[in-house]
SERO-4910 file (N, C-alpha, C, O; in steps of 0.05 Angstrom, whole numbers):
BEGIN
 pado doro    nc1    nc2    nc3   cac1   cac2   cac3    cc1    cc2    cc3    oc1    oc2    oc3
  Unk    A   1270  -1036   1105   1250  -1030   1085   1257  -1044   1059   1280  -1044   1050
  Unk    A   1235  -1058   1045   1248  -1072   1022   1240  -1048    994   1228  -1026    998
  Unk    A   1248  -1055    972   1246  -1048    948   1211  -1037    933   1191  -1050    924
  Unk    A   1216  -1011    936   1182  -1005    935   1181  -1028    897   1199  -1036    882
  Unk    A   1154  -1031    897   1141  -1047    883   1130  -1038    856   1105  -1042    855
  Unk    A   1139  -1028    835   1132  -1003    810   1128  -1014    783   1142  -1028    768
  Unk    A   1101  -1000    779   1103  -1013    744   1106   -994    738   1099   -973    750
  Unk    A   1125   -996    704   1132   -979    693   1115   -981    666   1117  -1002    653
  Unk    A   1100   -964    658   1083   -977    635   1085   -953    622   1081   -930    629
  Unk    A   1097   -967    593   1098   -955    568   1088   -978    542   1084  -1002    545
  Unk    A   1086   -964    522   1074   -974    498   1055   -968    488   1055   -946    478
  Unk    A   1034   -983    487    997   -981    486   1003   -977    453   1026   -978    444
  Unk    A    982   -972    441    965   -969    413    966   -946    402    960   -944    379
  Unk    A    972   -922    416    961   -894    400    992   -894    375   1011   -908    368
  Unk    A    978   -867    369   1013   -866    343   1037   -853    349   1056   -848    334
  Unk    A   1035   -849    380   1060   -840    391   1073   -873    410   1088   -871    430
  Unk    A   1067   -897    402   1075   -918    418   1103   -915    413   1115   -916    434
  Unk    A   1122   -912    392   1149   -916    392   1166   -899    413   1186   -905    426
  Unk    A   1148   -871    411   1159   -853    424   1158   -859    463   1175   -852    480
  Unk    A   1143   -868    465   1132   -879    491   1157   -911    510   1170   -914    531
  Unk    A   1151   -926    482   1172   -937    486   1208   -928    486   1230   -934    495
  Unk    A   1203   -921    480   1242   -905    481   1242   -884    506   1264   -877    514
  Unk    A   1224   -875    516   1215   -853    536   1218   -882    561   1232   -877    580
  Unk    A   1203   -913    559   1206   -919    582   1227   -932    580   1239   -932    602
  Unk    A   1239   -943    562   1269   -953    567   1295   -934    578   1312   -945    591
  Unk    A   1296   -915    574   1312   -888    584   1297   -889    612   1310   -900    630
  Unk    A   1269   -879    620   1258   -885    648   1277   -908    671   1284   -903    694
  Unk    A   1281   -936    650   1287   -959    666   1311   -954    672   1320   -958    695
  Unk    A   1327   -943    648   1359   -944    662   1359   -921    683   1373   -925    703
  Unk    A   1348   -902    681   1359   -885    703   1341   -880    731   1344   -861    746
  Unk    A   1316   -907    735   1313   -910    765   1337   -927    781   1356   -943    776
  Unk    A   1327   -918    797   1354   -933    826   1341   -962    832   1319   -965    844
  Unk    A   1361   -986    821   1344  -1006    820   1350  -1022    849   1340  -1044    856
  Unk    A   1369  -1003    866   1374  -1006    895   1352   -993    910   1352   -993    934
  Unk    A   1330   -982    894   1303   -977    908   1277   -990    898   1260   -998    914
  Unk    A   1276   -993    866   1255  -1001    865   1260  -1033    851   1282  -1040    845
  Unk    A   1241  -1047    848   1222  -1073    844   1213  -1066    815   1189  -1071    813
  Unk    A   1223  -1058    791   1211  -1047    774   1194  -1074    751   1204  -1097    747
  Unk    A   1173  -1066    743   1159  -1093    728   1150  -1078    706   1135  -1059    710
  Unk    A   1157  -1083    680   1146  -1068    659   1123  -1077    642   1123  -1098    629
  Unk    A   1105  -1062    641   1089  -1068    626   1076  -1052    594   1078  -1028    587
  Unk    A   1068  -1065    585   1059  -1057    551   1030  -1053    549   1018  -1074    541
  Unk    A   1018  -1036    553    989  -1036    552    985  -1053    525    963  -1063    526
  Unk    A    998  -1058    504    991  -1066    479    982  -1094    486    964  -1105    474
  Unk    A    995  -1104    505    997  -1141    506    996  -1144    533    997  -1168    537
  Unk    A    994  -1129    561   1005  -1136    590    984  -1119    601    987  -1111    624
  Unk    A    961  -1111    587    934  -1115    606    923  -1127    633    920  -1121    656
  Unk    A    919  -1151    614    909  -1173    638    939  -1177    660    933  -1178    684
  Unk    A    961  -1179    655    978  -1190    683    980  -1153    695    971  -1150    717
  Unk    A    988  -1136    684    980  -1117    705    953  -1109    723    955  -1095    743
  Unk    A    927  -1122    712    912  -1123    725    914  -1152    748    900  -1150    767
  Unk    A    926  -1169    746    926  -1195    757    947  -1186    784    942  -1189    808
  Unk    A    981  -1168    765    986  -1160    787    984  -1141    810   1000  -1134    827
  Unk    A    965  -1135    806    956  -1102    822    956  -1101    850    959  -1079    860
  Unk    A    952  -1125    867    954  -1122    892    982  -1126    897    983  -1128    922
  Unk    A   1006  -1128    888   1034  -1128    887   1050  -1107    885   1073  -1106    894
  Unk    A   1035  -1087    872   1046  -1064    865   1031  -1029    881   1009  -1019    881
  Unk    A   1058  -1024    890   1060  -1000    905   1055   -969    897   1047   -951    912
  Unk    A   1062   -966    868   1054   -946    855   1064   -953    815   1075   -972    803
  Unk    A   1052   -924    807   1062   -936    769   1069   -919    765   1060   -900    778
  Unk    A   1090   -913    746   1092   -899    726   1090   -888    699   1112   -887    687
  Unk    A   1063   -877    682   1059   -887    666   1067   -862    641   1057   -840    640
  Unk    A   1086   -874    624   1107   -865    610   1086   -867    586   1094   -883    570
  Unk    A   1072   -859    582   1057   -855    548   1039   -829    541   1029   -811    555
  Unk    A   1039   -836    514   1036   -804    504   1007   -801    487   1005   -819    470
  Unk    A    991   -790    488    968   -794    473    945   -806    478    937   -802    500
  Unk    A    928   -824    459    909   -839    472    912   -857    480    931   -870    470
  Unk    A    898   -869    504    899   -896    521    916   -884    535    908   -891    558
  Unk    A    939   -868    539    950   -858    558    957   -832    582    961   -830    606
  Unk    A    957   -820    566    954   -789    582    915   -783    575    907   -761    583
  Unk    A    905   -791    568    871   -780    561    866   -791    587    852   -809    578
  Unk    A    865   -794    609    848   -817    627    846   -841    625    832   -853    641
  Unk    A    857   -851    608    841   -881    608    855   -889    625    849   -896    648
  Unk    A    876   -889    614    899   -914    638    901   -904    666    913   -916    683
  Unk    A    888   -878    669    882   -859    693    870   -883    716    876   -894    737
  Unk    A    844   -880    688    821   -886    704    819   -919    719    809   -925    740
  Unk    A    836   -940    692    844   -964    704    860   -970    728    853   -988    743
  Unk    A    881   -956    733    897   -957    758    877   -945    775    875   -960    795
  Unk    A    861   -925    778    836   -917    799    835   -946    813    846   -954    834
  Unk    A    821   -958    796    802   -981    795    818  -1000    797    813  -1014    777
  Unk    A    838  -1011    809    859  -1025    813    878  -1013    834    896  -1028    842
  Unk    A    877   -989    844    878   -981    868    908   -979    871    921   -980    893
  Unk    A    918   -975    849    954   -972    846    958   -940    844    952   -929    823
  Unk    A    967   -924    864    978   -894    862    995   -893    834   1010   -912    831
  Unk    A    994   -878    818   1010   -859    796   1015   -830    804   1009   -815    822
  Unk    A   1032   -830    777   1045   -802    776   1031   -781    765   1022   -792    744
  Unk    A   1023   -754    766   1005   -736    751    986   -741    751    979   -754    771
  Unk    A    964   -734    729    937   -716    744    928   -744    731    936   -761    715
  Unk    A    898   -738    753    881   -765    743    856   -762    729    857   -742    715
  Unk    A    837   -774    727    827   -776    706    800   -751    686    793   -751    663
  Unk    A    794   -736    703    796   -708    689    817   -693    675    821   -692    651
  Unk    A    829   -683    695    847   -667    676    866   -680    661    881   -666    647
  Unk    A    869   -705    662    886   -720    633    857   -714    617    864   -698    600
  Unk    A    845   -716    616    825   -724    596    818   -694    585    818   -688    561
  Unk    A    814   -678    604    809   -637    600    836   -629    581    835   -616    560
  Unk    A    855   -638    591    885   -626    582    889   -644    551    906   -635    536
  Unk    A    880   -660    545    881   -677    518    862   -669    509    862   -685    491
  Unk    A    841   -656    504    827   -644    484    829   -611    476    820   -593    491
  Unk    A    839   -606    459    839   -583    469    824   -553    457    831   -529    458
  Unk    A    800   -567    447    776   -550    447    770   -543    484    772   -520    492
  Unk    A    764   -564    500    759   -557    522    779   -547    538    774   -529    553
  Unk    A    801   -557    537    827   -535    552    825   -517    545    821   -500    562
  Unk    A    825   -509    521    821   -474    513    796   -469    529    802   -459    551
  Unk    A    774   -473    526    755   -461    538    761   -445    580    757   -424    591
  Unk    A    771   -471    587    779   -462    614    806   -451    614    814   -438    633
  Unk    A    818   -455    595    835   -431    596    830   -398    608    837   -385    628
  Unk    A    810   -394    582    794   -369    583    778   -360    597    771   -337    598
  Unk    A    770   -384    613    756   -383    640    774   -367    656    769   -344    661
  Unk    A    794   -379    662    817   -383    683    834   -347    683    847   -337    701
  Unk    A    829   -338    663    844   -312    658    859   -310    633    866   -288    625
  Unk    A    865   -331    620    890   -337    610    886   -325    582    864   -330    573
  Unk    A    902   -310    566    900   -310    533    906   -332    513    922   -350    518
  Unk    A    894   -330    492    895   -356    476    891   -347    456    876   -327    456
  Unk    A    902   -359    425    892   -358    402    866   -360    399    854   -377    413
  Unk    A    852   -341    377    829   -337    360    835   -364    355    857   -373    354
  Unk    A    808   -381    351    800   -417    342    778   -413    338    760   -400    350
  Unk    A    778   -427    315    750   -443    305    752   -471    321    776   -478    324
  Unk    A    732   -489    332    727   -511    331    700   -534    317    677   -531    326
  Unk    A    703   -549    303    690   -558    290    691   -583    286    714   -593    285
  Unk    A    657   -609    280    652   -631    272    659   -638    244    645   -622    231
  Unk    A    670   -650    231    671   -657    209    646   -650    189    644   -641    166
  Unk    A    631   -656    204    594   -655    195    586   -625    194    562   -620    188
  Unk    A    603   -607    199    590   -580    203    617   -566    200    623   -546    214
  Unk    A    634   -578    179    667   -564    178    664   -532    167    655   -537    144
  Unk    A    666   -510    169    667   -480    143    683   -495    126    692   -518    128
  Unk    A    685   -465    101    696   -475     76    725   -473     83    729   -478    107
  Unk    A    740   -469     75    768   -452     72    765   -430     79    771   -420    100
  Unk    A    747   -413     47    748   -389     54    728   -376     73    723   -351     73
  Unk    A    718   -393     87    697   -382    113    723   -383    139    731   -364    151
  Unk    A    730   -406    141    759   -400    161    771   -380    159    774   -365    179
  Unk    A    783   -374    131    803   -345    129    792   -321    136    804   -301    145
  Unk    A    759   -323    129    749   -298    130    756   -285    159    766   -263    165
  Unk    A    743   -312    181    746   -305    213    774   -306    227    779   -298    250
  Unk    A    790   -316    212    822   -323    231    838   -318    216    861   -318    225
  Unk    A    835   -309    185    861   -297    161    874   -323    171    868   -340    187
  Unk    A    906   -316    146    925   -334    141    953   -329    148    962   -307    143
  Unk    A    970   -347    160    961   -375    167    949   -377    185    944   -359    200
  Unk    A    938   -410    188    932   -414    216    939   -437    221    955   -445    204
  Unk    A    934   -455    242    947   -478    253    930   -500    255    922   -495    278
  Unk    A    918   -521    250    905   -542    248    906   -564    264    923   -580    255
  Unk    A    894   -575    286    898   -589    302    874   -609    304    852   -600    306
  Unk    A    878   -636    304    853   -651    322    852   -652    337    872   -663    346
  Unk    A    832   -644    355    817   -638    374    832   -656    396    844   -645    415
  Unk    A    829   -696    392    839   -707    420    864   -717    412    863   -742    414
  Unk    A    883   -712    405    916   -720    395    936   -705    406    936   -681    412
  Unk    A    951   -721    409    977   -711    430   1002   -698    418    996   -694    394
  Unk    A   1017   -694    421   1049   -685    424   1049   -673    384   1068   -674    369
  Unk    A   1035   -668    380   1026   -646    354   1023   -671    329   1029   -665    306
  Unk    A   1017   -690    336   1006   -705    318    985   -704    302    962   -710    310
  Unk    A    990   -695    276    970   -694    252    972   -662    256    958   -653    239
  Unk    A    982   -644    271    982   -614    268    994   -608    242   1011   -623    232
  Unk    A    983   -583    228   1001   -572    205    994   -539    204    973   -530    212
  Unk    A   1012   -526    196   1002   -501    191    996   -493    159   1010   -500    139
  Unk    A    983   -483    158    968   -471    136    968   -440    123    950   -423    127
  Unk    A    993   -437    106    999   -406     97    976   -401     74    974   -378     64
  Unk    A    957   -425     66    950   -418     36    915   -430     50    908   -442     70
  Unk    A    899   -420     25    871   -435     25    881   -469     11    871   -489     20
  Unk    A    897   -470     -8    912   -503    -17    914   -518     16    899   -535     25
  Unk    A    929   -509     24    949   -524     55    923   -515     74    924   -526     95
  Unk    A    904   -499     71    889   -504     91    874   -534     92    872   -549    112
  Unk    A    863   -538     64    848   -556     50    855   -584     58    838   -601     64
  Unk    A    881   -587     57    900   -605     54    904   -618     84    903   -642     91
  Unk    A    909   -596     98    914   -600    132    887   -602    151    886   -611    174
  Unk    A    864   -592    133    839   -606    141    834   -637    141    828   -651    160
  Unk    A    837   -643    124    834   -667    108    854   -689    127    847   -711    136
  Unk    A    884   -677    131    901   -693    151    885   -698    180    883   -721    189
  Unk    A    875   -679    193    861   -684    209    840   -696    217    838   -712    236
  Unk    A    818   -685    199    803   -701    202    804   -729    192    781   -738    187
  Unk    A    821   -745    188    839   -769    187    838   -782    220    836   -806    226
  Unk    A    840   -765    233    852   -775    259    835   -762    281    843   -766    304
  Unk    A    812   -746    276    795   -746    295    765   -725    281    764   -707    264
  Unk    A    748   -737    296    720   -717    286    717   -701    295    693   -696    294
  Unk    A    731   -683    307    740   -656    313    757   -647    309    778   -659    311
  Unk    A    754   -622    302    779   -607    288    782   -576    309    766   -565    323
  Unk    A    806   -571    303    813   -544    319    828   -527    301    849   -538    294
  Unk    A    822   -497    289    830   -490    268    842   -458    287    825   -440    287
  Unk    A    865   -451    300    879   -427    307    902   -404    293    922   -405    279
  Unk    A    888   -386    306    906   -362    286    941   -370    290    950   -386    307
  Unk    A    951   -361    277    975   -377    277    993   -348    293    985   -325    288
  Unk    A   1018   -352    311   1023   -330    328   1047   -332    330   1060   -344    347
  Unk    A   1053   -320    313   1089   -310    307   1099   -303    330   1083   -290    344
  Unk    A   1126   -309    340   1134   -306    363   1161   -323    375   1176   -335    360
  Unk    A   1166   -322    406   1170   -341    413   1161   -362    426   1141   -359    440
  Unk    A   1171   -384    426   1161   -398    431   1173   -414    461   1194   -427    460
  Unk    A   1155   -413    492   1173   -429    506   1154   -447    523   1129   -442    523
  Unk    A   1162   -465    536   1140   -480    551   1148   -481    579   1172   -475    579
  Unk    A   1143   -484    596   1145   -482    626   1126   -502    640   1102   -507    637
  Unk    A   1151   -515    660   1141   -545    678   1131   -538    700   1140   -521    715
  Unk    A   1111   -550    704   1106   -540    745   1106   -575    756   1103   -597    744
  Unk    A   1109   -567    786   1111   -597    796   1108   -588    826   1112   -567    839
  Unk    A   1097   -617    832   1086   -607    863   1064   -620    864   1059   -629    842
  Unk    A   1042   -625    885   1023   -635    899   1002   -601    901    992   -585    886
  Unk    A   1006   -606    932    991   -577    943   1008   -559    947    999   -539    958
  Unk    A   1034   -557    942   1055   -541    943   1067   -541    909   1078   -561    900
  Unk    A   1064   -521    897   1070   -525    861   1100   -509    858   1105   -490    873
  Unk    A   1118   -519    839   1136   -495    842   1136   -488    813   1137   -510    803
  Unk    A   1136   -472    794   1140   -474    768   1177   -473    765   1193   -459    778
  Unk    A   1182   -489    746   1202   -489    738   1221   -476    719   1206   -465    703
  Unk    A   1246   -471    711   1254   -451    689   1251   -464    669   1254   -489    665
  Unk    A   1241   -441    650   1227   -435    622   1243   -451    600   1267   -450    601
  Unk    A   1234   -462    586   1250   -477    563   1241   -457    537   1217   -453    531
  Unk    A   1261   -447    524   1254   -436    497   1257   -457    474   1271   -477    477
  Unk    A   1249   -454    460   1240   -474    439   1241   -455    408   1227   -438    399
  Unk    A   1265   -470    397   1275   -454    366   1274   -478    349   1292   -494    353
  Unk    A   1258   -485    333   1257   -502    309   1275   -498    293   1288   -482    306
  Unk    A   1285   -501    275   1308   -502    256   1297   -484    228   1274   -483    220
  Unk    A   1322   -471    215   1305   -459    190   1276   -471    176   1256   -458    169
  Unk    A   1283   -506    174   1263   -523    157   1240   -525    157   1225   -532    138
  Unk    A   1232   -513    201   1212   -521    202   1196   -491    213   1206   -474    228
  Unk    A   1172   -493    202   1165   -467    208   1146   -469    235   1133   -449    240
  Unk    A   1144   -491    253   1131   -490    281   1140   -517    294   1141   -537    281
  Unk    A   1146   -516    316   1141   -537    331   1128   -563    322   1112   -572    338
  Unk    A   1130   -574    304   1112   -602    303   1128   -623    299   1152   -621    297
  Unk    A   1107   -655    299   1120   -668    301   1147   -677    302   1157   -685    323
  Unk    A   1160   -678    277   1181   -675    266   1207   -662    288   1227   -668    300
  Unk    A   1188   -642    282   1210   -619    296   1218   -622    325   1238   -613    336
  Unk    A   1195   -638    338   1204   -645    368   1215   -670    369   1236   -670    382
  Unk    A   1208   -693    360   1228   -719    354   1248   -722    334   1260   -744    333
  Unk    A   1256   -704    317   1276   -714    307   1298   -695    314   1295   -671    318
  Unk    A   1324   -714    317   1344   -704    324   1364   -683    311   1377   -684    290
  Unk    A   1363   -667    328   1381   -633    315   1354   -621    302   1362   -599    307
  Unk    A   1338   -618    294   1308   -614    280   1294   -585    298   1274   -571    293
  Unk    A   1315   -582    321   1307   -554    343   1320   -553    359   1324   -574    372
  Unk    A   1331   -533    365   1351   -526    385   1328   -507    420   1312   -490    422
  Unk    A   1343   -527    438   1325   -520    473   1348   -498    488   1372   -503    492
  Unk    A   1335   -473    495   1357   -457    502   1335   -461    541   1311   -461    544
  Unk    A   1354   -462    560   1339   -474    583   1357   -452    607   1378   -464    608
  Unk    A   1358   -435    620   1331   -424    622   1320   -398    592   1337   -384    581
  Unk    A   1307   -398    587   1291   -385    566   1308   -349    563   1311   -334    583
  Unk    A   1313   -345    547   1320   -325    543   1296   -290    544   1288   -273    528
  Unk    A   1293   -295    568   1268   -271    576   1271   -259    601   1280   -272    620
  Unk    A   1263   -230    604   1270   -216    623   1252   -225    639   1230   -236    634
  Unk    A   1268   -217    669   1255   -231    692   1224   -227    698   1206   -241    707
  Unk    A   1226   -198    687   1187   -203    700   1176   -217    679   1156   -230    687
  Unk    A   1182   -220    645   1167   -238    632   1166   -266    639   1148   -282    632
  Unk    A   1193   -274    657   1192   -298    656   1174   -307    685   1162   -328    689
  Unk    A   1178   -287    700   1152   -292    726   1130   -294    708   1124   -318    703
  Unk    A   1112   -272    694   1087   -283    679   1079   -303    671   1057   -313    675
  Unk    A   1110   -321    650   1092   -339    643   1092   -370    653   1079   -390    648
  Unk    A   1116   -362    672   1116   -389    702   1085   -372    716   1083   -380    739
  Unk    A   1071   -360    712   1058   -355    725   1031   -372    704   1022   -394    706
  Unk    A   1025   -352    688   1011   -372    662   1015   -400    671    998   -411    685
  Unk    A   1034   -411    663   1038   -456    671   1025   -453    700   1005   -467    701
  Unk    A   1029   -442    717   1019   -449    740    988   -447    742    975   -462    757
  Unk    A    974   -427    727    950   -425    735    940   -452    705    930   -474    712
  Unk    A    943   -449    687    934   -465    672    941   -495    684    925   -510    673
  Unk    A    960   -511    704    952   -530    717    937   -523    740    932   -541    756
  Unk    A    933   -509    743    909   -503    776    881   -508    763    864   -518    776
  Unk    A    878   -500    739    844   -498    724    844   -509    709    829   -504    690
  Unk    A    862   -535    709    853   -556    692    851   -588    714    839   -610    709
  Unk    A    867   -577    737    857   -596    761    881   -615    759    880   -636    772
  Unk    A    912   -606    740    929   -626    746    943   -630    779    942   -618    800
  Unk    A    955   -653    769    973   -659    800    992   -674    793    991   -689    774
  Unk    A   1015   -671    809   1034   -683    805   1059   -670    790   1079   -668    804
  Unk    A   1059   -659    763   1068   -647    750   1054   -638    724   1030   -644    723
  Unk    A   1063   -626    702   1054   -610    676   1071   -599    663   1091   -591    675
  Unk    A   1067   -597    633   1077   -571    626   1063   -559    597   1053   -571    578
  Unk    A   1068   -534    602   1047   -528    590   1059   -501    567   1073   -481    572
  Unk    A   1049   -507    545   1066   -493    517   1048   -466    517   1025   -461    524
  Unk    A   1079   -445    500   1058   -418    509   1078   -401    476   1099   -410    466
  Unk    A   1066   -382    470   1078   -361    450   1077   -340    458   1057   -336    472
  Unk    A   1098   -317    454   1097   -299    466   1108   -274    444   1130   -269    435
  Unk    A   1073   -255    438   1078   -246    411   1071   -215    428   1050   -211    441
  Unk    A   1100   -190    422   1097   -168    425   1078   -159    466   1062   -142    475
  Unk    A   1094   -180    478   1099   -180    508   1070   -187    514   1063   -178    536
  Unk    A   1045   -206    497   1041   -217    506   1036   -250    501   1042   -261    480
  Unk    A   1025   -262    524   1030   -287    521   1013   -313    520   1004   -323    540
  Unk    A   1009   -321    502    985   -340    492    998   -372    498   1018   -384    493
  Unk    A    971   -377    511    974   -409    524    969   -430    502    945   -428    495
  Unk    A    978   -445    492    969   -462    469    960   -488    488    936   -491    486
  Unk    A    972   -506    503    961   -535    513    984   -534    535   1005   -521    538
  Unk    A    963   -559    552    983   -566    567    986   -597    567    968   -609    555
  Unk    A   1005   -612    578   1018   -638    571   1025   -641    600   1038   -628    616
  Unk    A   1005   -672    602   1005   -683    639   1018   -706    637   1019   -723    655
  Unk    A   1030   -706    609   1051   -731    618   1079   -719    597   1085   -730    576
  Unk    A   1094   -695    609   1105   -693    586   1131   -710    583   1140   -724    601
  Unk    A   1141   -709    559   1157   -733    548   1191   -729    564   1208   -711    563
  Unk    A   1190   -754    578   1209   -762    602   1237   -778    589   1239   -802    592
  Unk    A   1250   -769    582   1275   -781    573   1293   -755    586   1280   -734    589
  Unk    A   1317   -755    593   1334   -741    608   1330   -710    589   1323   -690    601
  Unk    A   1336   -708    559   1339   -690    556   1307   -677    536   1303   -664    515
  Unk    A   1293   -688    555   1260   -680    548   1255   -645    550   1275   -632    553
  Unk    A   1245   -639    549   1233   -610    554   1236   -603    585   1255   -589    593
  Unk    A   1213   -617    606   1205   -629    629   1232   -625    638   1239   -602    647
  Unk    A   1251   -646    637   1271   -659    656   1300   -635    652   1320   -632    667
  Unk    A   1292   -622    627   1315   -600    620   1306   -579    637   1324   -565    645
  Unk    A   1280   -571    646   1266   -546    666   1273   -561    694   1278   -545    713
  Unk    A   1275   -586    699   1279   -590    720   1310   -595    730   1315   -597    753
  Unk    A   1324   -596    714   1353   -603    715   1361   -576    724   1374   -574    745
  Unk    A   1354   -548    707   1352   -524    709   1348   -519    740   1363   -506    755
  Unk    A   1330   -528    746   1327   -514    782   1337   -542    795   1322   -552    810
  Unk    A   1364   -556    790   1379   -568    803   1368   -602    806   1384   -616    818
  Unk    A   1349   -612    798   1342   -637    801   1342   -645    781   1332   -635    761
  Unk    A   1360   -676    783   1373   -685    767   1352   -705    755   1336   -711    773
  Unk    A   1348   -717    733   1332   -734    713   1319   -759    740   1296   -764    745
  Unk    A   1343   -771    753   1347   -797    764   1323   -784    796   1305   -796    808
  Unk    A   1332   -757    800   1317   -756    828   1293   -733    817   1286   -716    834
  Unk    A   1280   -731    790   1261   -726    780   1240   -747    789   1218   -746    801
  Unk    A   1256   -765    778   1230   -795    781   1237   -801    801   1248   -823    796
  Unk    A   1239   -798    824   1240   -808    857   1224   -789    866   1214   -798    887
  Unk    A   1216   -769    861   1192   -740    864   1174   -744    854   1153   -742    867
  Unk    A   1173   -751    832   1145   -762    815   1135   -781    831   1113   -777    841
  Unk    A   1148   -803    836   1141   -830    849   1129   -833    887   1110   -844    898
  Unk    A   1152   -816    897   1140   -790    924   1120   -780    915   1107   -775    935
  Unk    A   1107   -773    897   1086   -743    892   1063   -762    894   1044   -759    909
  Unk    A   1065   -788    871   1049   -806    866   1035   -828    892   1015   -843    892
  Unk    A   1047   -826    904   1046   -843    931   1033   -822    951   1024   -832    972
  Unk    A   1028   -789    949   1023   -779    964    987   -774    974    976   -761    956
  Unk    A    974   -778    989    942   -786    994    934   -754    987    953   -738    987
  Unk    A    916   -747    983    905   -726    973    898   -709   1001    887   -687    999
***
């Protein structure tokens, strides 16, 4: 058998490209290059030759975060070029990246979730029409943006104002949530038609930062990952139970993971992430290292999962 045939594609245009790139360079060193054929490509500039090379290639892996990448698009191009990938295709990247509509089937699905406003720019409340319905703080999100980009929380009607204004910067939808003191942990599932959820990652931001954001997940020492999650066993069945149904009713495949708070035993689903960020000591690869699979034969499962016919 020769060397399966794999693009590895990271980069593209959104405002997480740096992060994407350093996610596929870490990817490159730790596939087995005694198995694969690896060809990298840059959605930014390597469009056209990944489309040129498409009948060459056996499956992809597509290592990016945000738009053009986890939304469907680049889903939907490999469809249409007939190259197997890893994770869900072009619905639920696209369901799971907005997350006015993930919440909605959330709530469908069973699941609890923060009190939200969602809103057009064109039809934004005031400040104090927000506070009235969700009090203070709350948490500020655009609608189609990834890995908490342009998120801020808002203790004041000033910082609500302010964190409006950031957002709607970066998308014509806004998502305005009660803000939910707690802890905070996220949980991986992985699998095809057979799902397993994986152990719980707790998630402690540092004095500085008062949530999870940007910052606080890329920069280094900025949050400390306690893996498996510090929660008694039946909480921690619930909310591997939670990740599992929130990828069942959002239609992922392949893998997920999906962020959750957990205020006074119960537990609120915030988003889930169908490409979450793949460097060894990622969230993802720390839940999976946890139930014994190692970073290197993470992505030999992904790449198995991706290759597998529906």
């Amino acid at each position: 058998m020769g060397k399966l045939r794999l693009a590895l594609i990271a980069g593209g245009k959104s405002s997480e490209r740096e992060v994407s790139l350093k996610s596929g360079a870490q990817v490159y060193q730790a596939l087995n290059q005694d198995k694969y054929d690896i060809r990298r490509y840059d959605p930014l500039t390597d469009l056209e030759r990944l489309v040129r090379d498409a009948g060459e290639l056996d499956a992809a892996l597509i290592i990016m975060h945000g738009r053009g990448g986890e939304d469907g698009s680049m889903q939907g191009l490999l469809d249409l070029l007939e190259i197997p990938y890893q994770g869900s295709g072009v619905l639920a990247s696209a369901l799971a990246m907005n997350k006015e509509l993930s919440k909605a089937v959330y709530q469908l699905a069973g699941l609890q979730v923060p009190a939200a406003l969602a809103f057009h720019r064109d039809k934004a409340p005031s400040p104090p029409e927000i506070e009235a319905k969700l009090g203070l703080p709350v948490v500020i999100k655009p609608v189609n943006e990834g890995s908490s980009i342009g998120i801020s929380k808002a203790p004041s009607l000033k910082a609500l104002e302010t964190g409006l204004a950031a957002a709607f910067a970066l998308d014509n939808r806004v998502l305005v949530e009660e803000f939910i003191p707690g802890t905070e942990i996220t949980g991986g599932v992985l699998g095809n038609a057979s799902l397993q959820a994986l152990p719980l990652v707790e998630i402690i931001p540092t004095d500085k930062y008062d949530f999870f954001d940007y910052e606080a997940k890329y920069k280094p020492g900025a949050s400390h990952e306690i893996c498996p999650a510090r929660l008694d066993p039946e909480m921690t069945k619930r909310a591997q139970e939670c990740a599992l149904i929130a990828h069942q009713a959002l239609g992922c495949r392949g893998y997920s993971r999906t962020d959750m708070m957990i205020r006074d035993q119960n537990i609120y689903v915030l988003e889930t992430n169908t490409i979450p960020g793949m460097t060894a000591t990622s969230l993802f690869p720390q839940g999976a290292k946890a139930a014994g699979i190692e970073f290197p034969d993470l992505l030999d499962t992904l790449i198995t999962l991706a290759r597998e016919k529906e």
